[in-house]
C-alpha positions, 0 to 999 in steps of 0.5 A: 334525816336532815333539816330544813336550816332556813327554817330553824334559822328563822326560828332563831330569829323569833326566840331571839337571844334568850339565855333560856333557849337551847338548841339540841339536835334531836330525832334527825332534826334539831329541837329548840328548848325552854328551860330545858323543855322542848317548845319546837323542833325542826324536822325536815321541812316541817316544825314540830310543836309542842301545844300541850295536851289541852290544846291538842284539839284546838291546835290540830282545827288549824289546816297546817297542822296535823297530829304528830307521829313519828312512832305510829301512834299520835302524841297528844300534846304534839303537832306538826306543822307541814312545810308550805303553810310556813312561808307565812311569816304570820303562820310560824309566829303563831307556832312559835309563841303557842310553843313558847307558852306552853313550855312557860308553863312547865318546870325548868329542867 
């Protein structure tokens, strides 16, 4: 599967040149990492991301998101974001800095 680079691009711009992200090409798509921890990948065109198991509920109440299931079986603590809802601009910011919290909660790898 590829991935929607347009998209992975604007989340470049919104981490900006932290020396504590990373960029690893994973599961068809490519995952950016804080610390060594996952935050957000982009998988064709949608976003997947990484909110935490406590706001897992909270997170898939907004209509972009659904829970994320590559397996069969959902991930708590994952959703995916689909691709139209991320035209707007203030959409993928809110993903992006609820990804970039909760990977600032978690131990650098």
């Amino acid at each position: 599967m590829t991935y929607d680079e347009g998209l992975a691009q604007r989340i470049r711009e919104r981490l900006g040149e932290q020396p504590a992200v990373t960029e690893k090409r994973m599961f068809g798509g490519l995952a950016f990492l804080l610390h060594g921890n996952m935050a957000v990948a982009v998988s064709g065109e949608e976003v997947v991301v990484r909110v935490g198991p406590d706001w897992t509920e909270q997170a898939l109440a907004r209509p972009e998101a659904r829970p994320m299931d590559f397996t069969g079986r959902p991930m708590r603590g994952w959703v995916t974001v689909s691709g139209p809802a991320l035209a707007g601009e203030a959409v993928l910011d809110h993903w992006i800095m609820t990804a970039v919290a909760f990977a600032d909660t978690l131990p650098p790898k």
